[in-house]
N, CA, C and O of each residue as an XYZ file, in Angstrom:
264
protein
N      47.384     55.994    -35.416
C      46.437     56.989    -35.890
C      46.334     56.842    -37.398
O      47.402     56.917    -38.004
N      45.038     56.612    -38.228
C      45.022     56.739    -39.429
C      45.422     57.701    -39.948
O      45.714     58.678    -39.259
N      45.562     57.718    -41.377
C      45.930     58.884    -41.937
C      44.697     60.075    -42.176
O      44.874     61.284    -42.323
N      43.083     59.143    -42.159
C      42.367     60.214    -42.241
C      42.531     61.553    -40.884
O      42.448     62.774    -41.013
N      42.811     60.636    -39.504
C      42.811     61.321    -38.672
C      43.847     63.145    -39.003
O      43.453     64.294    -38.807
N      44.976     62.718    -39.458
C      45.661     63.556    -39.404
C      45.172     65.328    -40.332
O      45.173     65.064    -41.534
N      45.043     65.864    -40.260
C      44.926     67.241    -40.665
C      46.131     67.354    -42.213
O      47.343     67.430    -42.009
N      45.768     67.349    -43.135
C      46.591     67.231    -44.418
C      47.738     68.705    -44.509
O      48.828     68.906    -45.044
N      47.133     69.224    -43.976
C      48.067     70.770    -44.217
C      48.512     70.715    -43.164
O      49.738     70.766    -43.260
N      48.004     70.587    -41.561
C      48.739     70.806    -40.677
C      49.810     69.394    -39.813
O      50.686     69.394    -38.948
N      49.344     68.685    -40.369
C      49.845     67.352    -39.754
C      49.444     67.118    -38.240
O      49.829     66.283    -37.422
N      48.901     67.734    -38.193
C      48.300     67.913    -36.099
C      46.836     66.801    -36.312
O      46.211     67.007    -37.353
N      46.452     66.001    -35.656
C      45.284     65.440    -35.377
C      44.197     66.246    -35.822
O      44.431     67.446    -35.675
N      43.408     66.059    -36.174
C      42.174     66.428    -36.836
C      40.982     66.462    -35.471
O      41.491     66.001    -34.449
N      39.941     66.787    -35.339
C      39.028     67.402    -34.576
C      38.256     66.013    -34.503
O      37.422     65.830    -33.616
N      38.608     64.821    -35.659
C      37.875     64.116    -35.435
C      38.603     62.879    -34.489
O      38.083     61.782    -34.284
N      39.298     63.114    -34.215
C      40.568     61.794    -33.947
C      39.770     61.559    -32.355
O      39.410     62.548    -31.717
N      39.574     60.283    -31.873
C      38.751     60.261    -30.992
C      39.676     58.656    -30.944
O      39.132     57.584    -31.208
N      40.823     58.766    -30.639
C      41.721     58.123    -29.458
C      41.645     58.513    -28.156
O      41.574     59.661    -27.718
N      41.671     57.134    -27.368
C      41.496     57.663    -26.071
C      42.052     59.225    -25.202
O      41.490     59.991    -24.420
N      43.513     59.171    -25.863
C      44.234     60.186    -24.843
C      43.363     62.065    -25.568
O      42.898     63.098    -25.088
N      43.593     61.519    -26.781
C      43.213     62.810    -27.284
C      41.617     63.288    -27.311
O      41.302     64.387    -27.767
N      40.625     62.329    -26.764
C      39.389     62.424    -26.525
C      39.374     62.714    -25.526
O      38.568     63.629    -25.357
N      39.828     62.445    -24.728
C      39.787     63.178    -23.296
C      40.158     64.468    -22.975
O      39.477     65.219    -22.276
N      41.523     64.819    -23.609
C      41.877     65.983    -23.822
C      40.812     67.079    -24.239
O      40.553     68.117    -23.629
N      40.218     66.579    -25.497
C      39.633     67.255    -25.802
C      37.926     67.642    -25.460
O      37.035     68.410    -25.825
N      38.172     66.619    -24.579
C      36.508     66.851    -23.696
C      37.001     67.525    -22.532
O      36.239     68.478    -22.376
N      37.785     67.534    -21.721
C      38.294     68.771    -20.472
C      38.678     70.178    -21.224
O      38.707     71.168    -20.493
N      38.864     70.292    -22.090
C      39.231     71.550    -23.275
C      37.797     72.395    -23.287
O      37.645     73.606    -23.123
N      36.668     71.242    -23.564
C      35.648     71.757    -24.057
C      34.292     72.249    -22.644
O      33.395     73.086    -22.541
N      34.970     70.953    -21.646
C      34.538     71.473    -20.264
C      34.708     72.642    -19.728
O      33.825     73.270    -19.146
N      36.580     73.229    -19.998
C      36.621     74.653    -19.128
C      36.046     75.722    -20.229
O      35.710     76.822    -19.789
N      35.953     75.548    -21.200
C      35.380     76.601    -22.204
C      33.960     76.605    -21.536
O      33.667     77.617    -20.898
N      32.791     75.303    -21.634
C      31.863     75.530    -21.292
C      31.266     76.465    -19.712
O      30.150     76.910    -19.445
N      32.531     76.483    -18.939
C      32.513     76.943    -17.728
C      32.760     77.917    -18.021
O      31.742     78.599    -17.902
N      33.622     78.532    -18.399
C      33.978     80.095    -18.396
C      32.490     80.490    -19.715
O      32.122     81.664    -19.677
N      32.034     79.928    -20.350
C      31.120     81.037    -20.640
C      29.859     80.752    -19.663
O      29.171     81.770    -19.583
N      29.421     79.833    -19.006
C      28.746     79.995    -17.820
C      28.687     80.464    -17.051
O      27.662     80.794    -16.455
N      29.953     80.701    -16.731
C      30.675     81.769    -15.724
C      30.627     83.692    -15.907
O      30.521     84.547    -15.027
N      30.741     83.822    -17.246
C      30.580     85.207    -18.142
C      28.832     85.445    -18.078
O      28.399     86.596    -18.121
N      28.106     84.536    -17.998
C      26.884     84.928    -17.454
C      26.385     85.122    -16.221
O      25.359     85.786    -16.079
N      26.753     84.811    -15.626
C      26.560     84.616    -14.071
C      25.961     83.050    -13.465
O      25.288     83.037    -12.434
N      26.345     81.502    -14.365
C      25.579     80.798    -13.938
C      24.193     80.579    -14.317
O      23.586     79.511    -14.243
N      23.635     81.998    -14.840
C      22.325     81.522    -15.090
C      21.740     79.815    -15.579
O      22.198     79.298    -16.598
N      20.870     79.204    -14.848
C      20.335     77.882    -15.532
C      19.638     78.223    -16.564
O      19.296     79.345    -16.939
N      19.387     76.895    -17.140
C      18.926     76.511    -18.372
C      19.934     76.968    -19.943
O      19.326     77.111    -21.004
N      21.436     77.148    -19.881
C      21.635     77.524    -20.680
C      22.900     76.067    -20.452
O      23.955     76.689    -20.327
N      23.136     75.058    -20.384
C      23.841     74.289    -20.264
C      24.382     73.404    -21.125
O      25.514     72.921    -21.107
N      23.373     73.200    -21.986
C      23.721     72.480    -23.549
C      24.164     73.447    -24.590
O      25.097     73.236    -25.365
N      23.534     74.374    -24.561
C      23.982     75.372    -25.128
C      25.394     76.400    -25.011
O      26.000     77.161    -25.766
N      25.475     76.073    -24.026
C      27.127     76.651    -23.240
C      28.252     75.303    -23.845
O      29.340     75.620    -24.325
N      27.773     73.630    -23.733
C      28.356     72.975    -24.523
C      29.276     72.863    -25.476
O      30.486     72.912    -25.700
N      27.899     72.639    -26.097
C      27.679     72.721    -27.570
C      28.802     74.044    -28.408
O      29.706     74.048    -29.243
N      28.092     74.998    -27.608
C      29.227     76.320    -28.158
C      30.933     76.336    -27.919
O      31.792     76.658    -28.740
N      31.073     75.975    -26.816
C      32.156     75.477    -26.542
C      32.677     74.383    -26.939
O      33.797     74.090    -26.522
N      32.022     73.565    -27.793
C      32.692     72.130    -28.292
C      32.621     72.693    -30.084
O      32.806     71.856    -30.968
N      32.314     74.289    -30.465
C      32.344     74.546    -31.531
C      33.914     75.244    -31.681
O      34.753     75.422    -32.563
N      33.715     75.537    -30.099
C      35.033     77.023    -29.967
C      36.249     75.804    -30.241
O      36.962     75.993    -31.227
N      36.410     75.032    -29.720
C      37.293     73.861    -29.520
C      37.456     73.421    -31.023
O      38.294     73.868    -31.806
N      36.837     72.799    -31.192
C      36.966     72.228    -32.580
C      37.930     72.888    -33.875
O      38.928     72.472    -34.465
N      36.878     74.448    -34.017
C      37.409     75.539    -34.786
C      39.058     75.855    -34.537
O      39.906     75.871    -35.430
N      39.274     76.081    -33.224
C      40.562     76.050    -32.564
C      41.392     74.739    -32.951
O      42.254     75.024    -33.782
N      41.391     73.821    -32.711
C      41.879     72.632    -33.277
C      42.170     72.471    -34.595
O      43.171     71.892    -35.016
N      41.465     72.884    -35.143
C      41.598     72.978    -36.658
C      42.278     73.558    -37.498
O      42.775     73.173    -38.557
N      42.281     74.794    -36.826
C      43.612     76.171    -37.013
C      44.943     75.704    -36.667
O      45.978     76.047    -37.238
N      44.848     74.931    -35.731
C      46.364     74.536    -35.058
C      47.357     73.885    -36.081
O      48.486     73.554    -35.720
C-alpha cells in the first residue's frame, strides 16, 4: 500500500485505497447501506443511483473518521 493510500492522522487506509481486498469490502459496505435506505422507503423505483451514490457518500465519510 502506498503511503498516499494511508490516512496521515489515522494510519487506517484512506477512502481512496482501491486494492483488491479493500475494494471489495468497500463496495458490499456501500451495497448494504444502499439497501437499507431502499428499504426505509419502501423500495420505491427510480431512486437507485441515488440510494448509491448516497450510500457510497455515507461510507466514505465513515471511513474517513475511522
Amino acid at each position: 500500500m502506498s503511503e498516499d493510500q494511508i490516512d496521515q492522522q489515522s494510519g487506517h487506509p484512506s477512502a481512496g485505497d482501491k486494492s483488491p481486498g479493500n475494494w471489495a469490502e468497500r463496495e458490499s459496505r456501500i451495497a448494504r447501506a444502499a439497501y437499507f435506505r431502499a428499504q426505509q422507503r419502501g423500495f420505491a423505483p427510480g431512486h437507485e443511483v441515488e440510494d448509491w451514490l448516497a450510500a457510497e457518500a455515507e461510507v466514505d465519510r465513515r471511513d474517513l473518521k475511522a
